[in-house]
Every structure is written in structure tokens, then in C-alpha cells.
Backbone of each chain as ProteinMPNN parsed JSONL, in Angstrom:
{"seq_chain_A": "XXXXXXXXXXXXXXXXXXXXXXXXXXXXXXXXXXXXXXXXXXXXXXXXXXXXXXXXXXXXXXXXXXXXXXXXXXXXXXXXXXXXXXXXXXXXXXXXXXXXXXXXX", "coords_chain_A": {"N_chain_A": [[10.881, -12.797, -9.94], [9.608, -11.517, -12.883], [11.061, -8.912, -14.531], [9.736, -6.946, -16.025], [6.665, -7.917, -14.827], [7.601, -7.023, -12.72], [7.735, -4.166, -12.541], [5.414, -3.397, -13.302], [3.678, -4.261, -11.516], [4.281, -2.947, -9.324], [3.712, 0.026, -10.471], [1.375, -0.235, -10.272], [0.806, -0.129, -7.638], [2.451, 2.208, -6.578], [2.114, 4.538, -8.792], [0.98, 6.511, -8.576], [2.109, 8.429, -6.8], [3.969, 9.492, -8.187], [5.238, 11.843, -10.805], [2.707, 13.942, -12.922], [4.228, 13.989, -15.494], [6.036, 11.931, -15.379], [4.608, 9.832, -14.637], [2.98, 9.653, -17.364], [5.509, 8.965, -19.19], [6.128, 6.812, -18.169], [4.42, 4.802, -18.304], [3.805, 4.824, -21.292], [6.287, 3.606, -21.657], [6.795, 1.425, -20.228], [4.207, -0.09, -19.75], [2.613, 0.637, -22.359], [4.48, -0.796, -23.999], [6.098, 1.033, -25.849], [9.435, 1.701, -27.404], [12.618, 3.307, -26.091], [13.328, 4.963, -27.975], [10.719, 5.574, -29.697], [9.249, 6.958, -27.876], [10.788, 8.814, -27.361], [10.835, 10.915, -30.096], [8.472, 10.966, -30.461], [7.545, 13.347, -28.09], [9.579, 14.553, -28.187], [11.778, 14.86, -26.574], [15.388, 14.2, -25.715], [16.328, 11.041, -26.48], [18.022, 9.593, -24.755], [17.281, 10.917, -22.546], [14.7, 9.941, -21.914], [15.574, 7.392, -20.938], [16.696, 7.787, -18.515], [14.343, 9.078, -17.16], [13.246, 6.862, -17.111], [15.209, 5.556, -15.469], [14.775, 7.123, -13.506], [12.388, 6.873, -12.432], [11.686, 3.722, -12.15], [13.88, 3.328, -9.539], [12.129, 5.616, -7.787], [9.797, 3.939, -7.333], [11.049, 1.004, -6.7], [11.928, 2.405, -3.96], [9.792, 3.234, -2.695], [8.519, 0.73, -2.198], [10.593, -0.334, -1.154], [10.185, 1.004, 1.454], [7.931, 0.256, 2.63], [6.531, -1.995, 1.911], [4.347, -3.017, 0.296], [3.188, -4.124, -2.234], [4.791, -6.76, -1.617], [2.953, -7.754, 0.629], [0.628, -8.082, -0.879], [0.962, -9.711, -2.518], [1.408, -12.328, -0.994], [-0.89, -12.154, -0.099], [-2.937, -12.761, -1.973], [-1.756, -15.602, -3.171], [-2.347, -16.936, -1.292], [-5.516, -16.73, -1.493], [-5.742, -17.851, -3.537], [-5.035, -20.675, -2.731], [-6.897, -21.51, -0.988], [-9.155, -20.936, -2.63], [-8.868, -23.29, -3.957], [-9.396, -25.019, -2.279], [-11.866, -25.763, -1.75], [-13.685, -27.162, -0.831], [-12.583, -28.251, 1.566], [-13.094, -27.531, 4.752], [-11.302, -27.338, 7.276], [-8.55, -26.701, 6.424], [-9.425, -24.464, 5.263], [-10.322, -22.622, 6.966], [-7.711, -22.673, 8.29], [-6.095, -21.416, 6.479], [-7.716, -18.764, 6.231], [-6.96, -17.521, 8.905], [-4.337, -17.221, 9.063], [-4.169, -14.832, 6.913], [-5.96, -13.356, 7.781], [-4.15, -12.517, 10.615], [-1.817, -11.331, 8.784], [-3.057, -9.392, 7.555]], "CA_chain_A": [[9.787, -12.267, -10.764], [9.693, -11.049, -14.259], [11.353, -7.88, -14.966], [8.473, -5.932, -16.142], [5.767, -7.896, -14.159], [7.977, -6.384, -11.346], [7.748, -2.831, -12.839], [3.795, -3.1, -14.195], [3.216, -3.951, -10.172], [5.107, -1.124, -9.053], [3.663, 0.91, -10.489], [0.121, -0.15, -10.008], [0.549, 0.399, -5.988], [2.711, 3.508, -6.283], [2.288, 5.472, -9.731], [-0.035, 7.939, -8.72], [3.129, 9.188, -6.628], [5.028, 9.783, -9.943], [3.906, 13.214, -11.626], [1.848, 13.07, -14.76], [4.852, 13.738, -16.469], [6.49, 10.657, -15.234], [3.749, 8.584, -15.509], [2.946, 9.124, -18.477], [6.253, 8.163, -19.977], [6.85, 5.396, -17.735], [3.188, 4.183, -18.878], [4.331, 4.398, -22.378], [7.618, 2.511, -22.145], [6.845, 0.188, -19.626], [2.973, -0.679, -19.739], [2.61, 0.231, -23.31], [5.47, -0.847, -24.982], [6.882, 1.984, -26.695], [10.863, 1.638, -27.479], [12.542, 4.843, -25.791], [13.158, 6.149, -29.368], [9.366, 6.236, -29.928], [8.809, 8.436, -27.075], [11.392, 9.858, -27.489], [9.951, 11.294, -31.001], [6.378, 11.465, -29.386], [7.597, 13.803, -26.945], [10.223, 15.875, -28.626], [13.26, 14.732, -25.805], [16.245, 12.797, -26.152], [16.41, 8.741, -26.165], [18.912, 9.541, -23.371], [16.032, 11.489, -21.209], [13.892, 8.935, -21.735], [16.288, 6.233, -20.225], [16.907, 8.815, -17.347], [13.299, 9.105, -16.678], [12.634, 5.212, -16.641], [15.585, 4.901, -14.697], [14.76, 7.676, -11.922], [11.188, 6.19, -11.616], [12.159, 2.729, -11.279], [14.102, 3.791, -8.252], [11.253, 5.805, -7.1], [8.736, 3.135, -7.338], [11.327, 0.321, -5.494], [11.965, 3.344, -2.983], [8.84, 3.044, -1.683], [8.102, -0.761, -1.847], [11.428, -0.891, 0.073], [9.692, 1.223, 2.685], [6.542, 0.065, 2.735], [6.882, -3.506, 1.229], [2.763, -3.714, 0.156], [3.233, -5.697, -2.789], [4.808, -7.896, -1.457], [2.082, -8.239, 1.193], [-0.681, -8.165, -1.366], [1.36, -10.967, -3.071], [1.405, -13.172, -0.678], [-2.417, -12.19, 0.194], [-3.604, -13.122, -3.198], [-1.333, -16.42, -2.931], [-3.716, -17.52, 0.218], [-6.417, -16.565, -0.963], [-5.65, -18.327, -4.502], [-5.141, -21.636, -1.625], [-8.652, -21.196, -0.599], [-9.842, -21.408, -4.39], [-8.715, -24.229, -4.649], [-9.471, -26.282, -1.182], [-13.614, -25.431, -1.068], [-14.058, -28.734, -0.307], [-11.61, -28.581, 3.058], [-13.539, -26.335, 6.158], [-10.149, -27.303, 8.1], [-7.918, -26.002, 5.855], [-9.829, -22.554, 4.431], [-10.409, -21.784, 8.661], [-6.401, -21.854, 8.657], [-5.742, -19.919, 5.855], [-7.972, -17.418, 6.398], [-6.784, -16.884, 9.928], [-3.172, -17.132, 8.283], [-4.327, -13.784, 6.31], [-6.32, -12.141, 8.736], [-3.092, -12.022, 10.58], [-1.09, -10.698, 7.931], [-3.694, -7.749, 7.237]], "C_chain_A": [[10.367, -11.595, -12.002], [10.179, -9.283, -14.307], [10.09, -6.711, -14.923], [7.351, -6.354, -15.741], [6.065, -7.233, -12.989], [7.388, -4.636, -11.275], [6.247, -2.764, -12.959], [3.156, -3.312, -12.055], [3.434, -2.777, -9.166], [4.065, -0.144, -8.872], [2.138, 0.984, -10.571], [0.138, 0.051, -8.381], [1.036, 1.634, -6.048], [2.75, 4.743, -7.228], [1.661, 6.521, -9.802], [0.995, 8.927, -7.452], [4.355, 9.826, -7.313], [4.261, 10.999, -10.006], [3.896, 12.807, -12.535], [2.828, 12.791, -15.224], [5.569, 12.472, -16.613], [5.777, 10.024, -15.789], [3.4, 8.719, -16.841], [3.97, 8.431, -19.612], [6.531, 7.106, -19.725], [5.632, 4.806, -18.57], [3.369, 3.9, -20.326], [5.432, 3.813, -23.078], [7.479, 0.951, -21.177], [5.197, -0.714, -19.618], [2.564, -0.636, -21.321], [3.313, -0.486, -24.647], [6.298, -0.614, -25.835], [8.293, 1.204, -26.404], [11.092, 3.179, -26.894], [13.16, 6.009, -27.235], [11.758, 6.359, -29.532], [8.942, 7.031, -29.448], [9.492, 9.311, -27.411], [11.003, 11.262, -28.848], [8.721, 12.327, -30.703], [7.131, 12.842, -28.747], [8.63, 15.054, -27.459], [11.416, 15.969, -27.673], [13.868, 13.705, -26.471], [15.835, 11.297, -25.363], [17.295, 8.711, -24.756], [18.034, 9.76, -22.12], [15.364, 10.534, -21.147], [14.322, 7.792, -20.866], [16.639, 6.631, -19.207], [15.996, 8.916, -16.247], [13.156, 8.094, -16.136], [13.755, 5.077, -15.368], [15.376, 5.472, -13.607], [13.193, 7.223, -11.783], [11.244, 4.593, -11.114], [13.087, 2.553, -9.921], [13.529, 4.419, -7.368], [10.212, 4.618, -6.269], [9.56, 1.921, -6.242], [11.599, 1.12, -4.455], [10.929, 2.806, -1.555], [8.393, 1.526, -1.716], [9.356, -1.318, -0.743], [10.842, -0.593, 1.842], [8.125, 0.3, 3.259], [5.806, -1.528, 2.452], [4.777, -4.206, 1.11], [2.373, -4.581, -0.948], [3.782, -7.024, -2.45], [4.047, -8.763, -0.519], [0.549, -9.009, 0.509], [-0.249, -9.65, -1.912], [1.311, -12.44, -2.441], [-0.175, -13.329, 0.016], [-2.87, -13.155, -0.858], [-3.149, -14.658, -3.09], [-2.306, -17.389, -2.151], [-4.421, -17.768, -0.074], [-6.823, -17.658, -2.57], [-5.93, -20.395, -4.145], [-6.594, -22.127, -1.295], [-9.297, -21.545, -1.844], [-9.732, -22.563, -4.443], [-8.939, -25.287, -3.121], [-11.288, -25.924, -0.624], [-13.699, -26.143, -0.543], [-13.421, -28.851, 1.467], [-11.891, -27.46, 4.208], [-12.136, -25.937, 6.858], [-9.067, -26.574, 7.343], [-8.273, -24.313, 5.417], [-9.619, -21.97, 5.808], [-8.611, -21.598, 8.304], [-5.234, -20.917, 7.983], [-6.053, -18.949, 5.669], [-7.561, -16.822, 7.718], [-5.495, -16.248, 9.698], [-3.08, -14.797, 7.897], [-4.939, -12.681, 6.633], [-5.438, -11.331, 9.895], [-2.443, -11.343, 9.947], [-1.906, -9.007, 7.424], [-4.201, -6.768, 8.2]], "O_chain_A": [[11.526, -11.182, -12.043], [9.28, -8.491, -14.024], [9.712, -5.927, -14.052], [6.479, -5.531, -16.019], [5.179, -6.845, -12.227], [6.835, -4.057, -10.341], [5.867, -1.669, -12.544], [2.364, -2.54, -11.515], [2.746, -2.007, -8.496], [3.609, 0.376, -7.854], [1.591, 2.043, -10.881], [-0.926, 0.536, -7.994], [0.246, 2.474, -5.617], [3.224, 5.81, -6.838], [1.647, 7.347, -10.714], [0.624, 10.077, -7.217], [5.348, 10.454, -6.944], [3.15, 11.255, -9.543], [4.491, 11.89, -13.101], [2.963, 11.617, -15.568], [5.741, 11.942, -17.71], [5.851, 9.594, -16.941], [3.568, 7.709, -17.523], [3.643, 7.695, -20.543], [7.053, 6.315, -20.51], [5.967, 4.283, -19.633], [3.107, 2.752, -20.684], [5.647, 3.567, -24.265], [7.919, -0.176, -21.401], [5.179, -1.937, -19.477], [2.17, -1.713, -21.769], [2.907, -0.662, -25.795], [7.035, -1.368, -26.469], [8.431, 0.352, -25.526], [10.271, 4.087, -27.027], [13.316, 7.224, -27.364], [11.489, 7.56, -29.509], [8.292, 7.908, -30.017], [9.123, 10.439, -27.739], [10.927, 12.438, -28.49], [8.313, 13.488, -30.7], [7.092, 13.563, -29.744], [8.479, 16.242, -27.172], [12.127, 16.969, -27.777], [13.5, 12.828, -27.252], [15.357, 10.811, -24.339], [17.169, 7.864, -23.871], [18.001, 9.118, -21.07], [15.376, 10.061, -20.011], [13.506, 7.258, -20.114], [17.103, 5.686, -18.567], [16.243, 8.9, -15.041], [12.955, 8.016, -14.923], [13.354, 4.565, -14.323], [15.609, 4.836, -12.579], [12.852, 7.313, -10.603], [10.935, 4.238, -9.977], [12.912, 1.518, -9.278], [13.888, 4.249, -6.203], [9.967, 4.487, -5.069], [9.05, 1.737, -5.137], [11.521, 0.351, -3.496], [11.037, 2.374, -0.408], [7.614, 1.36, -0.778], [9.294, -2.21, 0.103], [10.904, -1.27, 2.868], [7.681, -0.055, 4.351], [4.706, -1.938, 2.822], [4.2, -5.199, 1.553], [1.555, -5.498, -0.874], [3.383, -8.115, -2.857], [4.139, -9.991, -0.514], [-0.221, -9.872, 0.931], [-0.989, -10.624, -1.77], [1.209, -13.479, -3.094], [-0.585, -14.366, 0.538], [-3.158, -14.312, -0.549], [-4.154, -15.338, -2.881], [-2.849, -18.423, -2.541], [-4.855, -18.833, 0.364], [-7.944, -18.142, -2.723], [-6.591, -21.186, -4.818], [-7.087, -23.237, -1.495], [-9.99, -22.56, -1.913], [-10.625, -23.116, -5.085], [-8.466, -26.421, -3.192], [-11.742, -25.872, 0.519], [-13.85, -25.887, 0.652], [-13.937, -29.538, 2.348], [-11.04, -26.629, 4.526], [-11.758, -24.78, 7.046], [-8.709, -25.58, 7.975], [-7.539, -23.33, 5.315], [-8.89, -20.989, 5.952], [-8.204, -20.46, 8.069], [-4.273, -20.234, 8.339], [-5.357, -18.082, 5.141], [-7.751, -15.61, 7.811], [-5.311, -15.061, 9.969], [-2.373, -13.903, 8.361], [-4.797, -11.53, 6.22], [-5.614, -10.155, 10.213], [-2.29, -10.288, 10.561], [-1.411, -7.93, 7.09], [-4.606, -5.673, 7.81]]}, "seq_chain_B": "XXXXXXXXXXXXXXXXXXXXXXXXXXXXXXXXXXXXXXXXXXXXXXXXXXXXXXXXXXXXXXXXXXXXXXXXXXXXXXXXXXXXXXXXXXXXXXXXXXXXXXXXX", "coords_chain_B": {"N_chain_B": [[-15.269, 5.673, 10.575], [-13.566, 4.963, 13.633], [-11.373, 8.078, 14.57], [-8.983, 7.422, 16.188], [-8.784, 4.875, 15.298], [-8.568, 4.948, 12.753], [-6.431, 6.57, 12.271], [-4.162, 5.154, 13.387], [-4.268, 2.852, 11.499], [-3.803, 4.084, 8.94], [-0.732, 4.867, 9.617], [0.394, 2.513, 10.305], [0.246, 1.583, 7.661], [1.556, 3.683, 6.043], [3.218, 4.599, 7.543], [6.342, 4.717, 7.839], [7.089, 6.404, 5.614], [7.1, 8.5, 6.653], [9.283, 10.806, 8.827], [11.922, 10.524, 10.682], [11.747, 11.34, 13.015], [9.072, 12.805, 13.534], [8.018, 10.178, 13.073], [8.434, 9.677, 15.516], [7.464, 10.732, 17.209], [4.582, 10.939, 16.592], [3.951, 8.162, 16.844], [4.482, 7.908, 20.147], [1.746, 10.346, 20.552], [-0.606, 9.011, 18.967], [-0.306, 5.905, 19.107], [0.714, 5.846, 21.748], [-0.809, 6.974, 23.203], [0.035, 9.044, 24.997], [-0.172, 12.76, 26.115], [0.012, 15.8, 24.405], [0.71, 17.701, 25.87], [2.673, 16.061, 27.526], [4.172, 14.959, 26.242], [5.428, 17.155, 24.951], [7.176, 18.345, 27.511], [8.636, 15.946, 27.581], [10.266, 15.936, 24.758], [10.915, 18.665, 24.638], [10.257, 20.593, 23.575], [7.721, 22.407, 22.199], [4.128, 22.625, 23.428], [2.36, 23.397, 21.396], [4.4, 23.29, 19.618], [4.435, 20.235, 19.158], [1.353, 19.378, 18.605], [1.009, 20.942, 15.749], [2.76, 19.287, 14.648], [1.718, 16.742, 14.726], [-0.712, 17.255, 13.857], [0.053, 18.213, 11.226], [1.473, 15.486, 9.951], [-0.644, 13.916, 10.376], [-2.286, 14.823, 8.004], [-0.462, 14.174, 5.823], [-0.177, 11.43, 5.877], [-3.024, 11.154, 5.285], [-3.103, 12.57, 3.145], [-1.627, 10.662, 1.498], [-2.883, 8.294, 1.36], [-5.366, 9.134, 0.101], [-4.483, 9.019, -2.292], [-3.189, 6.521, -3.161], [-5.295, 4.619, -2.248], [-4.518, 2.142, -0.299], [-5.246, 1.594, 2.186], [-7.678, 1.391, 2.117], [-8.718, -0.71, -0.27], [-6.872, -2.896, 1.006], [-8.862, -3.379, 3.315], [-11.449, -3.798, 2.507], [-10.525, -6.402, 1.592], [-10.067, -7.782, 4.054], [-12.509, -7.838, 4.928], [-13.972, -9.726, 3.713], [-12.417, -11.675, 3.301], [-12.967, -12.366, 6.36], [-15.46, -12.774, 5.745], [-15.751, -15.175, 4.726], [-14.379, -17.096, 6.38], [-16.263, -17.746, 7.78], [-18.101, -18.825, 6.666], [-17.276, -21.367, 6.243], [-18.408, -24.01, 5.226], [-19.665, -23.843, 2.92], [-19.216, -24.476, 0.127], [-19.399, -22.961, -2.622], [-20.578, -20.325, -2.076], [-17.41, -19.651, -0.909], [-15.958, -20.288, -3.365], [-17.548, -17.751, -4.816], [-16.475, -15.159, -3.318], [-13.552, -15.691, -3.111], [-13.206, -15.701, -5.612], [-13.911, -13.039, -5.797], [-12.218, -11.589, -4.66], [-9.746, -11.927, -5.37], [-10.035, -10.641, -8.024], [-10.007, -8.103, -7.167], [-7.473, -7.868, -5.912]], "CA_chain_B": [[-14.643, 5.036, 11.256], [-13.001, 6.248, 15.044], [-10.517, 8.391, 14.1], [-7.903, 6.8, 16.237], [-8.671, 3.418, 14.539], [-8.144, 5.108, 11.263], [-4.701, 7.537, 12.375], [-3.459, 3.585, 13.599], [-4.349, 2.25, 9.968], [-2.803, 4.652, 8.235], [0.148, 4.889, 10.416], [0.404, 1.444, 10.146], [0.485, 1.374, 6.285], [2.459, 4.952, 5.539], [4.399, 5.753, 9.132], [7.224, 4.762, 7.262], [7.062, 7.668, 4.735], [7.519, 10.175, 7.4], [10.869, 11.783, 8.968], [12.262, 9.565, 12.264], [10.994, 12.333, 14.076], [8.137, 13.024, 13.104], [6.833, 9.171, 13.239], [8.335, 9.084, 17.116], [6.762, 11.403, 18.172], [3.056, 10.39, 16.5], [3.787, 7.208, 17.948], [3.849, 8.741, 21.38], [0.752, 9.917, 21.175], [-1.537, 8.746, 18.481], [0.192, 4.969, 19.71], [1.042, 5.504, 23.206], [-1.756, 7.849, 24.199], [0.519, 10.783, 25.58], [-0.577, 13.821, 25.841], [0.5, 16.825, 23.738], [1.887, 18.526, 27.13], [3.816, 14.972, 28.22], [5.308, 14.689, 24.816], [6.655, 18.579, 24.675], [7.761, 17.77, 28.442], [9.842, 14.873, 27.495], [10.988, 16.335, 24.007], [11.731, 19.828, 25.318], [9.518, 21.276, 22.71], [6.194, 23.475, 23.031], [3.016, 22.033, 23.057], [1.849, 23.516, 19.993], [4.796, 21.902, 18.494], [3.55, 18.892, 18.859], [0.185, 19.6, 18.442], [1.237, 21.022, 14.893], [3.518, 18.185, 14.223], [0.356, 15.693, 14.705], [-1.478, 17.878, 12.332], [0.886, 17.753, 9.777], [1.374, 13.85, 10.054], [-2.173, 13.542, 9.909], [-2.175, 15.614, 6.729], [0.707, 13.557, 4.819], [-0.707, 9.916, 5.759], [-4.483, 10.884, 4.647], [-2.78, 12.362, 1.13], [-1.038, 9.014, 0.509], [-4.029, 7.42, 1.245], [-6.18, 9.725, -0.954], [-3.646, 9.135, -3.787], [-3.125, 4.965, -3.209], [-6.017, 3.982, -1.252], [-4.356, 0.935, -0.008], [-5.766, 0.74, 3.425], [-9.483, 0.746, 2.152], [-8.272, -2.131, -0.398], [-6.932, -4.301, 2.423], [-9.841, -3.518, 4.546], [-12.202, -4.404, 1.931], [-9.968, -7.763, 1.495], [-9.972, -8.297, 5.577], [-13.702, -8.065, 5.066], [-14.186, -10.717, 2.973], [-11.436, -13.122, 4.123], [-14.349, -12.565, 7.504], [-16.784, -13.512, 5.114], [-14.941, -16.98, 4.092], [-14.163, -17.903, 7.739], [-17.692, -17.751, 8.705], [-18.77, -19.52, 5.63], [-16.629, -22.702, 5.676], [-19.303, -25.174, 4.709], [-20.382, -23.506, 2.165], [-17.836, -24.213, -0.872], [-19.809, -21.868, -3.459], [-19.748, -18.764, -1.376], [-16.582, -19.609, -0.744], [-15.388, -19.755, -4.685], [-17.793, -16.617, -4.927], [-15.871, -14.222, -2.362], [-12.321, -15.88, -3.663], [-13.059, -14.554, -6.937], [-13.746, -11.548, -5.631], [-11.034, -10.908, -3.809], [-9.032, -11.917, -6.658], [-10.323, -9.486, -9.342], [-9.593, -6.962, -6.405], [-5.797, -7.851, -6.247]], "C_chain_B": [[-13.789, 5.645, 12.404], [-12.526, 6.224, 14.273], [-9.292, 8.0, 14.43], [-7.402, 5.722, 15.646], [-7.982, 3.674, 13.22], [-6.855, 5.698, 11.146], [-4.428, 5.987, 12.478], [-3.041, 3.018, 12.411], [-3.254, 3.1, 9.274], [-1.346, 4.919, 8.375], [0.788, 4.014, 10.028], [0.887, 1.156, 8.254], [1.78, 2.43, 5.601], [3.293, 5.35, 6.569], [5.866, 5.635, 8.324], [7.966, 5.456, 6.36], [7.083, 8.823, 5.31], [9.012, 10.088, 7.989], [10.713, 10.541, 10.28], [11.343, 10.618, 13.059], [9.82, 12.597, 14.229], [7.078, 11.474, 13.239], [7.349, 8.615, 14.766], [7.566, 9.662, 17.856], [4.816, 11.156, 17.661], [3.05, 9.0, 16.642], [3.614, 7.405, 19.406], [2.657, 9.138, 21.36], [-0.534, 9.476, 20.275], [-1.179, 6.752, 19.264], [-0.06, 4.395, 20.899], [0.001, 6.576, 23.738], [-1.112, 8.143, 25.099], [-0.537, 11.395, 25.173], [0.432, 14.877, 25.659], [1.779, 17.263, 24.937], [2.843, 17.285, 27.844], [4.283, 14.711, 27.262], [6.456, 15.722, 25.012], [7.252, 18.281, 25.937], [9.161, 17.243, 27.925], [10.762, 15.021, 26.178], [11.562, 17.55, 24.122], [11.238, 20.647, 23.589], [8.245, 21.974, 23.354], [5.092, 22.469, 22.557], [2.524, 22.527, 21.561], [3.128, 23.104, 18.948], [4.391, 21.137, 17.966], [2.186, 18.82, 18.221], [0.186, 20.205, 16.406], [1.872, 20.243, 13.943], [2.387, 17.01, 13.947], [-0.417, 16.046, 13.553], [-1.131, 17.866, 10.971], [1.177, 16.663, 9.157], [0.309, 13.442, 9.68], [-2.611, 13.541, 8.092], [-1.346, 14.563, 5.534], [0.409, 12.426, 4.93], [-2.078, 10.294, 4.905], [-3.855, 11.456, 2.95], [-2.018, 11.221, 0.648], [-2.388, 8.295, 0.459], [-5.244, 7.622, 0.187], [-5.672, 9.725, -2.397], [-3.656, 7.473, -3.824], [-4.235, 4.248, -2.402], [-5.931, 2.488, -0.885], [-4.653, 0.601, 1.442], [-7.261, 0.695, 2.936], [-9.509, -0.102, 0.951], [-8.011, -3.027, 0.815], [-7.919, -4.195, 3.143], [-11.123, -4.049, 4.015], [-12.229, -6.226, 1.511], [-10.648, -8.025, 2.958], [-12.048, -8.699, 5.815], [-14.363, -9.328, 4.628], [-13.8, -11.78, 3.28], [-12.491, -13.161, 5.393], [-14.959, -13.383, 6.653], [-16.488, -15.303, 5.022], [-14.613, -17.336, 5.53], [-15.693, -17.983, 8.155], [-18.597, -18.771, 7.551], [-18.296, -21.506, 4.944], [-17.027, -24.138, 5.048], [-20.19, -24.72, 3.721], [-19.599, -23.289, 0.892], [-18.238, -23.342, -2.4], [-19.445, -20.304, -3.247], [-18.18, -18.777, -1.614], [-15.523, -19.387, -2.066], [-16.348, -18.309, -5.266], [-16.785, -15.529, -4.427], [-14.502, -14.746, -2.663], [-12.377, -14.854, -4.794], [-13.301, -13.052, -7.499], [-12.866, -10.884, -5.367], [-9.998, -10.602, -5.039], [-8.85, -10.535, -7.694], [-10.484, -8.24, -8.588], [-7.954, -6.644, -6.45], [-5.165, -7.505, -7.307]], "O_chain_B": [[-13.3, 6.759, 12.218], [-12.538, 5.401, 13.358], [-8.398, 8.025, 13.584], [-6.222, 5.447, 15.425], [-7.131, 2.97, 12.678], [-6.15, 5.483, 10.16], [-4.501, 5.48, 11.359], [-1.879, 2.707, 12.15], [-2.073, 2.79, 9.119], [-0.701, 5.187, 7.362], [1.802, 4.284, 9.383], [1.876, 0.516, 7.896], [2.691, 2.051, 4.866], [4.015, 6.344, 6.496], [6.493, 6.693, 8.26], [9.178, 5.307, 6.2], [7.086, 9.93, 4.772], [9.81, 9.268, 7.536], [9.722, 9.913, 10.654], [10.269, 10.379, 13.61], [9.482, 12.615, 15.412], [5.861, 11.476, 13.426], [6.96, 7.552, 15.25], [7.054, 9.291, 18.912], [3.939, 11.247, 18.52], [1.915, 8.535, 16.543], [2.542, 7.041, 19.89], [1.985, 8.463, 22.139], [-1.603, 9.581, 20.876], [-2.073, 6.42, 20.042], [-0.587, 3.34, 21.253], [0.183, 6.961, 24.893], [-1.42, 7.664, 26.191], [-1.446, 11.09, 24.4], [1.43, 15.015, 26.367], [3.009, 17.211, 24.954], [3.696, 17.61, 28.67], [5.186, 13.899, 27.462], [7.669, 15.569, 25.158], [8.301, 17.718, 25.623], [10.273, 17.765, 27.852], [11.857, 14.458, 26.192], [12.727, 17.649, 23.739], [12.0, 21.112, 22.742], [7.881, 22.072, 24.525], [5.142, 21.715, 21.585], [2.388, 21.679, 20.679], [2.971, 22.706, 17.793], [4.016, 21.018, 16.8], [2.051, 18.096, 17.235], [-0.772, 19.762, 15.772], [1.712, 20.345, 12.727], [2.342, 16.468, 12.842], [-0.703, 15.368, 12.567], [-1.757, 17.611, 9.942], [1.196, 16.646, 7.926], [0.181, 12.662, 8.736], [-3.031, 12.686, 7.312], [-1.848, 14.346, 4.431], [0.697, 11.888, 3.86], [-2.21, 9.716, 3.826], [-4.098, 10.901, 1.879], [-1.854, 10.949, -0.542], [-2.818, 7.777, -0.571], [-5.892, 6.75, -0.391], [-6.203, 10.231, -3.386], [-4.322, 7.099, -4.789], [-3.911, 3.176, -1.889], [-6.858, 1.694, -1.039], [-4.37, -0.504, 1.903], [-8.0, -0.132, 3.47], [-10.673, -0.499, 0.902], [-8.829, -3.714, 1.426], [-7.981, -5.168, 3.895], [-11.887, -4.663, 4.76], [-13.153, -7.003, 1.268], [-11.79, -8.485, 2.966], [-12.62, -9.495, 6.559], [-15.272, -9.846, 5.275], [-14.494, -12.766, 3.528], [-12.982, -14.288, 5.442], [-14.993, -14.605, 6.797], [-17.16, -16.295, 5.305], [-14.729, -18.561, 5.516], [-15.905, -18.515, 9.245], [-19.668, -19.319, 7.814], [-18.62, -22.3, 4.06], [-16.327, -25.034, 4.575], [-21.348, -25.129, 3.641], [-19.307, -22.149, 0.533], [-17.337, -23.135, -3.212], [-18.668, -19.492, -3.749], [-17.69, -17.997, -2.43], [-14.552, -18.632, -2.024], [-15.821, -17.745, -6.225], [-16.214, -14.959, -5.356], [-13.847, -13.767, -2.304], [-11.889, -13.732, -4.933], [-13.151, -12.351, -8.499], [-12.655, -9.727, -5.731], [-9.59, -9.537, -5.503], [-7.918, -9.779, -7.97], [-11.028, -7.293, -9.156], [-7.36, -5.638, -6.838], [-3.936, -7.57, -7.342]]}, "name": "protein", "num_of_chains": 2, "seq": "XXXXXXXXXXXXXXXXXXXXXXXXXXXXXXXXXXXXXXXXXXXXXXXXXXXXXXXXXXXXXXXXXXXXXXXXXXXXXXXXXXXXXXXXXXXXXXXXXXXXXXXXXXXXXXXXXXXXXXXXXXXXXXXXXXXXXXXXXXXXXXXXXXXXXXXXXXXXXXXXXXXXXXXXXXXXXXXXXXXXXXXXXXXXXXXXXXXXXXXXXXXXXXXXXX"}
């Protein structure tokens, strides 16, 4: 997976375990696009803090997906259920991927 | 929802975010239906240990949950994926309640 689709998932399952202050910088280097000189600016810390920050929340954020591993459950939910979209037509098939996923949840 | 159903769930989603100790022993008895006084027994603790230890567990799964509500997401999914097994001849519903799920994920 993509770098920062990895990070933008992240941190949609676990960013409300970040404090504001986190999130909000991660939110502005990694979801909005800032450079970490812009925040850095914005914000009135060094370009160094900034790269400090990103890097102790990206270790937060896989922290807990190591424990907890729910994107990668949801990922392979959505996957299934993406399966299903696309086989209306097939009773036999949707019955065994929804049982597939009712397992898994 | 019972409350054991829901300690299970949450358990189930966050036990992993607690101390070894702390999620053996609320396996014992939210799990294994012990009781308080056959836990402290067999850990060589006091009942209101335990009984405080449970409380506190309780406490630290329902604030993850109140901060990520990812078991009443999946349970709202699990509901639906129902819906689509019961609906298999019906390939509208069936791209209805996909694209729900979807724009849930």
C-alpha cells in the first residue's frame, strides 16, 4: 500500500488517540499537505520538531494497528463486500461471501 | 445490549490494549465466568482486587470505544452483511446495502 494511503488510514481508525496537539499537526502534514517547513512557520517550532512529531505518531498509530490489526480487518471487509457489488446476479456466490464476512466480524 | 455481550465485544476488539495481567484475569471472569472469590483464590489476591481490576478494565475498553467507536461500526456492518444473506434474490437490495456498507468503510 501507498505510503500515505497507509498513514491517511491510520489515522482514520486511531487519531482520536493522538492529542489535539498531535493531530493537528499530523492532519496538516499528512492529510493536508503542508511541507514540515510550513508548519513549522504556522506553529512557531522547528522543521526538526515537526519531523519528530510525524515520526512519533506514525509509530503510535502502527503501535496500535500492530495490536489490534482493524484495518486490516476492515480492509479485507470492504474487499468482500466490494465482491458482492459486483456478483448481484450470483445468490450462490453473495450466500458465501457473506458468510465468509460474517465470520470474520 | 447484555452487558456481558457487550464486555465480550469490546474485549474482543481492545483486550489487547490492556496489561497481560489485567486481560488474564478479565478473561477469567468476564470469559470464563469465575467468580471474583475463585479468581482472588487462584491469584492469591483479595476479592476486591479483582473486583476493582474488572472495574477498571471495564473503564479503559468503554473509553477506547467512546473515542473509536469501532465495535458499533462493525456491528452496524454485521447487520447489513445479515441483510444481504437474507436478500439473495434480490440483486437491487443487494447493490443498495453494498453501497452502504461501502460509504461506511
Amino acid at each position: 500500500m501507498e505510503k500515505i494511503v497507509e498513514q491517511t488510514l491510520l489515522f482514520d481508525f486511531y487519531g482520536e488517540l493522538l492529542t489535539d496537539h498531535q493531530r493537528s499537526i499530523y492532519e496538516d502534514v499528512i492529510l493536508n499537505d503542508l511541507s514540515y517547513s510550513e508548519v513549522a512557520v504556522e506553529r512557531d517550532i522547528s522543521r526538526q520538531g515537526v519531523h519528530d512529531l510525524i515520526k512519533r505518531c506514525n509509530k503510535i498509530l502502527a503501535d496500535y494497528e500492530a495490536k489490534l490489526h482493524l484495518v486490516a480487518k476492515f480492509l479485507l471487509i470492504k474487499e468482500k463486500v466490494e465482491l458482492i457489488r459486483l456478483s448481484t446476479d450470483d445468490p450462490e456466490r453473495i450466500k458465501k461471501i457473506s458468510d465468509e464476512i460474517l465470520e470474520e466480524l
